[in-house]
C-alpha positions in Angstrom: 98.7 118.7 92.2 100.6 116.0 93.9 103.1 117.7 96.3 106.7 116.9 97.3 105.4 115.2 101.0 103.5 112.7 98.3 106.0 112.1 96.0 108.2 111.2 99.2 105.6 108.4 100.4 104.7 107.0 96.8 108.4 106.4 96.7 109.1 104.5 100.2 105.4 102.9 99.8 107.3 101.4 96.1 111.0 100.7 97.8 108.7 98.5 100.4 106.7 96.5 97.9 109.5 95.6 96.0 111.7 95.0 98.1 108.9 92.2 100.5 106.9 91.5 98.3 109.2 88.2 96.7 110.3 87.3 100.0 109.1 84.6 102.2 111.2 82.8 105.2 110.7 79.1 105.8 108.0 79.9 109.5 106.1 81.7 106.7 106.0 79.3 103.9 105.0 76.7 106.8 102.0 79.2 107.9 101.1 79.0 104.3 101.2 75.7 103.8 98.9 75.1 106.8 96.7 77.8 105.6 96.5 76.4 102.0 95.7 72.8 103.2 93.0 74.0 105.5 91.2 76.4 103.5 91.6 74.7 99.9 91.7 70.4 100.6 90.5 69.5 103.8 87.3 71.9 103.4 86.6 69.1 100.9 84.2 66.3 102.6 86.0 63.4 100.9 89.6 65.0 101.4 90.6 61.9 103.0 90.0 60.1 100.2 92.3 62.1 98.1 95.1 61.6 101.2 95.1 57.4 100.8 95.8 58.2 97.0 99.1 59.4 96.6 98.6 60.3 92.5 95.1 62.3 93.9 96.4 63.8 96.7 99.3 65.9 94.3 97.0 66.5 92.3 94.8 68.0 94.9 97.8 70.3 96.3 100.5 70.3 93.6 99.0 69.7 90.6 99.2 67.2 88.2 102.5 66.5 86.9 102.8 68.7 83.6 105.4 71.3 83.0 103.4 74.4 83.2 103.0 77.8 84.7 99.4 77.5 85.4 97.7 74.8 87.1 99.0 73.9 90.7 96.4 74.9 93.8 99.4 75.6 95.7 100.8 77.5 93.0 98.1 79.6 92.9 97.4 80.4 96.6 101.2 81.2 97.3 100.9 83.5 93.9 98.4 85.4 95.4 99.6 86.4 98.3 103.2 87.2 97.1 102.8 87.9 93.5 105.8 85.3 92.2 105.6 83.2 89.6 105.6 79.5 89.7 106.0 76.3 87.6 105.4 73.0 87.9 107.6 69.9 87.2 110.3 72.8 86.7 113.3 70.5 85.5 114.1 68.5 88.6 111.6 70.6 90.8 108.1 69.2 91.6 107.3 73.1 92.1 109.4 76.6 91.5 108.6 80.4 92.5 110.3 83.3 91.5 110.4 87.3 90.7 109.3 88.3 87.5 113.2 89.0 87.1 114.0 87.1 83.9 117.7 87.0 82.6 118.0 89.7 80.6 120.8 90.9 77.8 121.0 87.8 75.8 120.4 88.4 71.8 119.8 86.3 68.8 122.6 85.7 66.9 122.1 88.2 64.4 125.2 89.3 62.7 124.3 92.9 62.6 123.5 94.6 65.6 120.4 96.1 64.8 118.6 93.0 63.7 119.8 91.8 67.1 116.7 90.9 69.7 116.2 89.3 73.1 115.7 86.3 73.7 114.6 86.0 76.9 111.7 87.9 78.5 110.0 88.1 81.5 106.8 86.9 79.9 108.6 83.7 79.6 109.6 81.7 83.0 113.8 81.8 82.5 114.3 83.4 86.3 117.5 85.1 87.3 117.1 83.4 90.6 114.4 81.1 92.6 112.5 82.6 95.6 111.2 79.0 96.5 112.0 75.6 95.3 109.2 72.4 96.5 110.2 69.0 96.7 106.5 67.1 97.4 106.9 63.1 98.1 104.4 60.9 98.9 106.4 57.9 99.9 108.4 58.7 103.3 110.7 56.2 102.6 112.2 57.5 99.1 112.1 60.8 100.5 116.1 61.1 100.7 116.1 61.3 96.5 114.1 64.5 96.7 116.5 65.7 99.8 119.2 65.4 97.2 117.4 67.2 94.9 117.0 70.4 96.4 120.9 70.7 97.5 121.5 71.2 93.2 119.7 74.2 92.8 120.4 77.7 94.1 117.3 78.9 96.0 116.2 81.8 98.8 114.2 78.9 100.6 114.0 74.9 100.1 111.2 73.2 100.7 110.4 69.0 101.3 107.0 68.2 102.1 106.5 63.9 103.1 103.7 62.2 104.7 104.1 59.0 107.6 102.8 55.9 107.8 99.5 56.0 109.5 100.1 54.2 112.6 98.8 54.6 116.1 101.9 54.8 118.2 103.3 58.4 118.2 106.6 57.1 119.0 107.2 55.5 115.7 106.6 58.6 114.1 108.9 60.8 116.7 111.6 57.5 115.7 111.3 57.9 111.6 111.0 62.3 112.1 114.5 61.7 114.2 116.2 59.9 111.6 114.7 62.4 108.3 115.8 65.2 110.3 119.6 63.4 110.8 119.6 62.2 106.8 118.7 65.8 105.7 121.1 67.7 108.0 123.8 65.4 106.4 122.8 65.6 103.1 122.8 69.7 103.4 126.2 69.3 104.9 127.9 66.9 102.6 126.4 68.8 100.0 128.1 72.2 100.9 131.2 70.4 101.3 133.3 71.9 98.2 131.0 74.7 97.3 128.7 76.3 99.7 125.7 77.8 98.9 124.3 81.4 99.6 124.2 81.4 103.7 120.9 83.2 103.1 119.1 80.1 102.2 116.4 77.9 104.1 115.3 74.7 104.4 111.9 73.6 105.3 111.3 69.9 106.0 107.5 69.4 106.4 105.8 66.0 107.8 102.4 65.5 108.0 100.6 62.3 109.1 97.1 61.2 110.5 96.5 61.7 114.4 92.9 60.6 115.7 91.5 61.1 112.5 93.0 64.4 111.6 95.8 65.7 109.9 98.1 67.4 111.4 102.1 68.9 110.1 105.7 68.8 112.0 108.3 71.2 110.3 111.8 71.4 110.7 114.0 74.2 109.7 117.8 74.1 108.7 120.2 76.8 107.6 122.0 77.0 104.2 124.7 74.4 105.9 122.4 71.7 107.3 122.2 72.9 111.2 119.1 73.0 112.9 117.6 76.0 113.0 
């Protein structure tokens, strides 16, 4: 017979699940990413092929672009190890997570009320909120569009993942990473301007480029207003 002592536990162990489980700050996304990229592209012995092919190299981490809830390698590892949902080209957004909370309480238009039904459940992907919006561009040089992207859409943590030139002097890339980091901060800024956005939210700005043959990542991290974090 389960005992009150259990019943106790069983009930903190549920308040803790659900209430971490959805969660995920920008250092951990970043770990994640890493992670992801290690164990799942460059375990691959051509993965540098894949990385001079911008179309094969999304592909190879965010999938390929179809609307879909299935189908995106990064998708699936960040699914299983936080149990959101995801889809890809999610309106504007390469890549989307959230909770299986669905808006809920909205009926057919039935005039009776007993022939009245939902229309929105959480077997289908209408979140109440976004855990995690991904912006994923190729070309460092266009990479301002997706910046202003992610600024339209209400989201726990915001995510832009761009790739540098691969040249040999690390100065260049410290020179182009400065200037990202100033157009981004301003964007976020500008953007909060007239309506500010939850001061919860994250940004992640994610760089990666080619070092002496090997790929390695710079991230960046702003608050909800564009500072520096």
């Amino acid at each position: 017979m389960i005992n009150k002592k259990q019943i106790i536990l069983f009930s903190v162990f549920v308040l803790l699940l659900t209430s971490n489980i959805y969660s995920m700050t920008a250092k951990e996304f970043y770990t994640n990413w890493v992670n992801f990229i290690i164990q799942k592209v460059i375990s691959k012995q051509n993965w540098m092929n894949y990385y001079n092919d911008n179309k094969s190299w999304t592909e190879l981490t965010i999938g390929t672009k179809q609307s879909e809830k299935i189908n995106s390698p990064l998708g699936d590892f960040i699914k299983n190890k936080t149990a959101l949902r995801y889809r890809k080209e999610d309106g504007l957004t390469d890549l989307s997570f959230a909770s299986n909370y669905s808006f809920d309480n909205v009926y057919t238009l039935h005039q009776n009320q007993v022939d009245r039904a939902k229309v929105i459940t959480d077997s289908v992907y209408y979140p109440s909120f976004y855990e995690i919006l991904i912006e994923h561009e190729n070309d460092i040089y266009n990479c301002y569009e997706e910046m202003v992207k992610l600024t339209y859409d209400r989201a726990r943590l915001k995510v832009l993942i761009t790739y540098n030139e691969n040249v040999d002097d690390t100065s260049d890339y410290k020179f182009a990473n400065n200037i990202l980091i100033a157009n981004f901060s301003t964007i976020i800024k500008q953007a909060n301007n007239k309506y500010p956005e939850n001061n919860e939210t994250e940004y992640l700005f994610i760089i990666g480029q080619i070092e002496n043959s090997k790929l390695v990542w710079y991230s960046y991290i702003f608050d909800y207003n564009g500072n520096v974090k």
